[in-house]
N, C-alpha and C positions, 0 to 999 in steps of 0.2 A: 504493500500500500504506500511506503515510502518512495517506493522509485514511481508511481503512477502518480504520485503528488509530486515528483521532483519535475516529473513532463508535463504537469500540468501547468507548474511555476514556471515555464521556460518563458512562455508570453511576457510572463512579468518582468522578468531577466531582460527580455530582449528589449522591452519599452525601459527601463531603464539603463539598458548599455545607451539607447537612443539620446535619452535625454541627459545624460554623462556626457556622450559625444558633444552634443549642441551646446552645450556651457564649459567645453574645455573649446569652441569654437570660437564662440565668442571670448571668450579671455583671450585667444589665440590671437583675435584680430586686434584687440588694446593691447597686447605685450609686441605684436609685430609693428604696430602703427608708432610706440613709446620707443622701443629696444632696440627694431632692428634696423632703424635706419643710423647712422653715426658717421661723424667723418675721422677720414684714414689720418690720423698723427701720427705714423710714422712707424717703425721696427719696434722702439719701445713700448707704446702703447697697447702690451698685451692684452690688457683687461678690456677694452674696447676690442678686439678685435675677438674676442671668445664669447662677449656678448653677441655680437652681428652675427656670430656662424650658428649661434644655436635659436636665435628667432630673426635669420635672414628670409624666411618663406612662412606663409601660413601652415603649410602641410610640417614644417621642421618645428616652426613655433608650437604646434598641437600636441606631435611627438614629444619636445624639453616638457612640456605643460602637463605629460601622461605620464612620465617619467619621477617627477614632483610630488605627482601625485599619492604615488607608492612611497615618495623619501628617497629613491634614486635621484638628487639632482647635483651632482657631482659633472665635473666638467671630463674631459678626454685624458687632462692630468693629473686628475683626481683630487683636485679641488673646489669648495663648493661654489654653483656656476653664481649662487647671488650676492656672496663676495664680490665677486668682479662686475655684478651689477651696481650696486653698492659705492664699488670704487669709482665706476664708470660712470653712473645718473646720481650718485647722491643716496644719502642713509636713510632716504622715506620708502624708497624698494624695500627696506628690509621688513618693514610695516606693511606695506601689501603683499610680501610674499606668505608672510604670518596671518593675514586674512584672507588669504588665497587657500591655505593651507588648512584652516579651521574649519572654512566653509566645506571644503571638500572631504577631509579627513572625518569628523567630528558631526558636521550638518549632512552632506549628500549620502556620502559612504554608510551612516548608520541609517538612515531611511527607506536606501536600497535595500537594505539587509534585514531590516522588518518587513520590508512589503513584500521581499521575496520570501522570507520565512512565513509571513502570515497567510499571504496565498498558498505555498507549498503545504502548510497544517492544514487549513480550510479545505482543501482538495483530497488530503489523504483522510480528513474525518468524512466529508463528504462519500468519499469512493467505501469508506469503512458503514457509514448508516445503508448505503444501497445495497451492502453485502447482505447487513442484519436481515433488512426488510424484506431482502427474497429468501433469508430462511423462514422467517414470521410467514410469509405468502405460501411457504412448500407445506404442500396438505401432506403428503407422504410423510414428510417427518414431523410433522403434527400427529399424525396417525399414529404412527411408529411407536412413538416416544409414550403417549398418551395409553396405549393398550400394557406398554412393558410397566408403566406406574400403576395401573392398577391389576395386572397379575401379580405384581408385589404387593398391594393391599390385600386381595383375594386370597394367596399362599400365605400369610398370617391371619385373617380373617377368619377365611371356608376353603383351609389345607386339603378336605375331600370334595371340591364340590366337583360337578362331573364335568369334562371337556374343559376342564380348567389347562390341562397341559396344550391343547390346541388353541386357545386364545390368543398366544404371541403370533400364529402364523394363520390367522383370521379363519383359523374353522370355528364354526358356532352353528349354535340350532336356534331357530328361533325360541321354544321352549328356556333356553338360555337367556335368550335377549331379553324375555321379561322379566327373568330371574333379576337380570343385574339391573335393570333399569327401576326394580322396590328396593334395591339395596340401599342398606346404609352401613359407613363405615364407623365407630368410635373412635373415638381423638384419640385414645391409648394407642389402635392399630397404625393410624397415621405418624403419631412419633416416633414407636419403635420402626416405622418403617425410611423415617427420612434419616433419623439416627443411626440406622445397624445396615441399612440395605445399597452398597457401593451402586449398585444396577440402578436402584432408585436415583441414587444423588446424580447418576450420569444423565438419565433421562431429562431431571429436571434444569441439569446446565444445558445441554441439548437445545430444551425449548426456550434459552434465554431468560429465565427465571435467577433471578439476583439471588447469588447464594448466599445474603445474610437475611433471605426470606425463609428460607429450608429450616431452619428449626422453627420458625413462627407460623408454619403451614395449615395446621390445626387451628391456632385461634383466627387467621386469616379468614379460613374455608365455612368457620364457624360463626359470624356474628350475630347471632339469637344465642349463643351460649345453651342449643339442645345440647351438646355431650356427643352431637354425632354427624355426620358429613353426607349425603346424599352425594349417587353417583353424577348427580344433573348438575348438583350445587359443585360438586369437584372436578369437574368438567369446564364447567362455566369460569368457578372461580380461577384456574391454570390457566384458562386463553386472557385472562383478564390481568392476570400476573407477568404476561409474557412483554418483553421488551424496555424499553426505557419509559419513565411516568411523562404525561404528556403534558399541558396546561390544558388541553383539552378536560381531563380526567376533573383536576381542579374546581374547572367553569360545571362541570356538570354536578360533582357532590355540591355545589354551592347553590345550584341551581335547584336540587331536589332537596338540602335544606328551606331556601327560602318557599317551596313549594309546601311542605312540613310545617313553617313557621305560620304561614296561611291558613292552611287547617289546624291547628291548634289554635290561632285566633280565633276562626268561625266557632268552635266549640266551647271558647272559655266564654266566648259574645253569648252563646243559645245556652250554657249555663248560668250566667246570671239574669237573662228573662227568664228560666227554669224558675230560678230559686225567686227572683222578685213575683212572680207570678205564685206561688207557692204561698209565699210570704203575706202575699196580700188577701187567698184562700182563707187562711191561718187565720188572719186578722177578722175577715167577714162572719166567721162561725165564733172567734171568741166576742166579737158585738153581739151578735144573736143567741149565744148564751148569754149572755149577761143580761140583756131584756128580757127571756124566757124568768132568768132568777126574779129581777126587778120586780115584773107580773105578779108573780107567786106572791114574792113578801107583801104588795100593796094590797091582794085578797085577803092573806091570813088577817092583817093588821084590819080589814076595815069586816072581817066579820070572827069577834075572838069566841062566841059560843061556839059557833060552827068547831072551830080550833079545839076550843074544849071538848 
């Protein structure tokens, strides 16, 4: 995957040899327009004269300027060529050769070298997720994997049940197929099986399942906390395990939270009309007792022989 991201970054390489080029170009043409033009004083005037030869052309000035570049800028006699510029135009060349250098060394050179490592990772994670995703898409080893995990639930489970040894290599009866589709497995089975069963742990790196999920399998496969795993709910729950988490995954439990949060408002809303409805029930019959009492007493009191 390294070498298909390194051909992938070659683009980038090449737009930036490009634009390397073009600004040792232009420098090229201010150090030939500055440097290379000079008059001949004579046999002694060395230093003038090694100036002119190494930015007498644009194509020679580009070459001393790529040369620089790297820290090669040593003269033919092996001395540095901006001394003699120095001697020749004056001690402010030493200033621009120092910004010349920083720019390039320091600015250009470490940008090239992000952009081309940043493309070159981008392309090999790139070419690495397209791998993942055609194993996610291969039904075959979907299959595969998914029958070898649970002949290893089943062989601690129901070690006799029948045509269990032809399950890895898809003989089955239909008689069978109902069997396993009322199955349920216990949490116990599942952990001795992610735990102790090597066939198991291969199947489940296989299908891209994060191995710091494999001990937590069980209470994964389980959230009602029944103590026990349906073959539909472990089925379900593996394809659901497989690959990297998405934001997708996120927006949707979020989504079927606030969905939840919804109806648990309507419910608490239609319990307190419940209960103020109730309340005011409540209320009507303890008034209608109380007049039923009132009546009573106001008879006894206005006939007391009766009473007697």
């Amino acid at each position: 995957s390294m070498i298909h991201g390194m051909l992938d970054g070659l683009w980038t390489l090449l737009w930036a040899v490009a634009f390397f080029v073009i600004f040792i170009y232009v420098v090229a043409l201010i150090f030939r327009d500055t440097l290379g033009h000079g008059q001949d004083n004579g046999e002694d005037n060395q230093d003038a004269k090694l100036v002119q030869l190494y930015f007498s052309s644009v194509p020679m000035a580009m070459y001393t300027l790529f040369r620089c570049s790297f820290g090669e800028c040593n003269t033919r006699i092996g001395t540095p060529l901006f001394e003699h510029v120095a001697t020749t135009h004056g001690r402010m060349w030493t200033l621009v050769y120092c910004v010349f250098l920083f720019i390039v060394v320091i600015g250009l050179f470490n940008v090239i070298s992000a952009i081309f490592v940043e493309s070159t990772m981008s392309s090999a994670a790139l070419l690495a997720s397209r791998v993942k995703q055609e194993r996610l898409d291969n039904k075959d080893r979907w299959a595969e994997n998914v029958v070898t995990l649970l002949r290893s639930f089943l062989v601690v489970a129901w070690p006799d049940m029948e045509g269990l040894d032809g399950l890895a290599e898809g003989r089955y009866t239909e008689r069978m197929l109902s069997e396993l589709v009322r199955i349920t497995f216990p949490r116990q089975v599942i952990d001795e099986v992610v735990h102790h069963d090597e066939q198991a742990l291969n199947a489940l790196t296989k299908l891209d399942i994060d191995p710091s999920d494999h001990k937590y399998l069980s209470d994964i496969l389980d959230p009602a906390n029944t103590g026990s795993v349906s073959i539909l709910s472990l089925v379900d729950g593996l394809k659901r395990l497989r690959g990297e988490p998405r934001r997708s995954d996120i927006i949707t439990v979020d989504l079927m939270i606030r969905s939840s949060q919804q109806k648990v408002d309507d419910i608490w809303q239609w319990t307190k009309q419940m209960r103020r409805s109730h309340g005011m029930v409540l209320d009507n019959n303890n008034n209608n007792s109380n007049s039923v009492n009132n009546g009573v007493a106001e008879e006894e009191s206005m006939d007391p022989q009766g009473s007697l």
